[in-house]
C-alpha positions in Angstrom: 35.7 11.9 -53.4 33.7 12.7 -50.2 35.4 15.8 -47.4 34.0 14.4 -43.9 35.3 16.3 -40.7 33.7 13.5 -39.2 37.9 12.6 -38.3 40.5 13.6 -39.9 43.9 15.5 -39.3 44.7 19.1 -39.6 48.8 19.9 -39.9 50.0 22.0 -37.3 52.0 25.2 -37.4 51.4 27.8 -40.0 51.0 25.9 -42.7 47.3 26.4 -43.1 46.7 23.0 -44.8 44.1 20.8 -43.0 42.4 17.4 -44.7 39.4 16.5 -43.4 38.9 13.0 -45.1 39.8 11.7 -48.9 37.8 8.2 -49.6 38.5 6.8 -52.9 35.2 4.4 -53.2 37.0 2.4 -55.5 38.2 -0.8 -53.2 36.9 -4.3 -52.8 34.9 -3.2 -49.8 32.8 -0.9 -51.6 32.0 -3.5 -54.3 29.8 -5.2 -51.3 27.3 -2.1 -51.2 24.6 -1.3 -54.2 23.9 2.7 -52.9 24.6 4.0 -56.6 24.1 7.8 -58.2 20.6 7.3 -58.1 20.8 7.7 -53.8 23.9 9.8 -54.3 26.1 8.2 -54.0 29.4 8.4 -56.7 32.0 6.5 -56.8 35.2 7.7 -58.3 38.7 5.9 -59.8 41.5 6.9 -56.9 42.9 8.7 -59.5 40.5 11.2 -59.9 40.3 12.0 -56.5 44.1 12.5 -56.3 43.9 14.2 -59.5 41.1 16.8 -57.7 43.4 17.2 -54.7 46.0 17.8 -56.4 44.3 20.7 -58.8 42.7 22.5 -55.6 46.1 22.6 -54.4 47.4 24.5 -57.2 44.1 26.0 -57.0 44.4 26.8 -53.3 41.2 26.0 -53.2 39.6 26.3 -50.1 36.7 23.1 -50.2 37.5 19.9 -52.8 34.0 18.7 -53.2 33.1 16.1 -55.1 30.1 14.2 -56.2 28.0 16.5 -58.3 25.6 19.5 -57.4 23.1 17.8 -55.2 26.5 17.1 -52.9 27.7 20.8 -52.7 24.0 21.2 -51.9 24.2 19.0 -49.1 26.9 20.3 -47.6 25.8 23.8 -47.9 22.4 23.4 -46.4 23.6 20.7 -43.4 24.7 24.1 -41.2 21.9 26.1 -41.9 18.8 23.2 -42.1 20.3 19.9 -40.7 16.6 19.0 -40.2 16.4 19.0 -44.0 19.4 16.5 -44.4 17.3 14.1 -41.6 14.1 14.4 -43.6 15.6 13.5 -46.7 17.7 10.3 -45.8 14.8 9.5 -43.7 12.6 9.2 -46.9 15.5 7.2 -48.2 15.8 4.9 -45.2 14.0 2.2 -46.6 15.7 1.8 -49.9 19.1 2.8 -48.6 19.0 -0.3 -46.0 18.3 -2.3 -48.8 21.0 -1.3 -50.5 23.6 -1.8 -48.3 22.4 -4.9 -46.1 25.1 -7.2 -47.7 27.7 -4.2 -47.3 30.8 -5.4 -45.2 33.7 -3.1 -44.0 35.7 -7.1 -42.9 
């Protein structure tokens, strides 16, 4: 499971609960796309990512981020170094197309 604030909705009021985004990779769509662990890319079964949501609920758990170390990494260094993020999916440009050139959202 992947967090994006890319979109997303945050509940209003007091309740303190916001979601940023939840994508279980598991669907027929992703099938179309060949970006594996080895570019970082994890796919999980739905249920695990409901099953994570769920136990940082209980947790009250303040991120739920999934996809392994190098991810948490990621995330971490994007505010402080997002010029490190471009440089390294740059390097990856040329495989990641490759990839993903049959990928289809339709």
């Amino acid at each position: 499971m992947e967090i994006s604030n890319r979109r997303g909705l945050t509940t209003g009021g007091s309740s303190g609960i916001g979601l940023a985004l939840a994508q279980a990779k598991e669907t027929p769509m992703m099938q179309s796309s060949r970006a594996g662990a080895e570019l970082g890319f994890v796919r999980e079964p739905a249920i695990a990512v409901a099953d994570a949501i769920c136990s940082g609920l209980e947790q009250k758990a303040f991120e739920v981020i999934r996809g392994g170390e190098t991810r948490t990494q990621m995330i971490a260094l994007n505010p402080s170094n997002p010029a490190a993020l471009d440089r390294r999916f740059a390097g990856m440009k040329a495989v990641l197309e490759k990839a993903v050139r049959d990928h289809s959202a339709l």
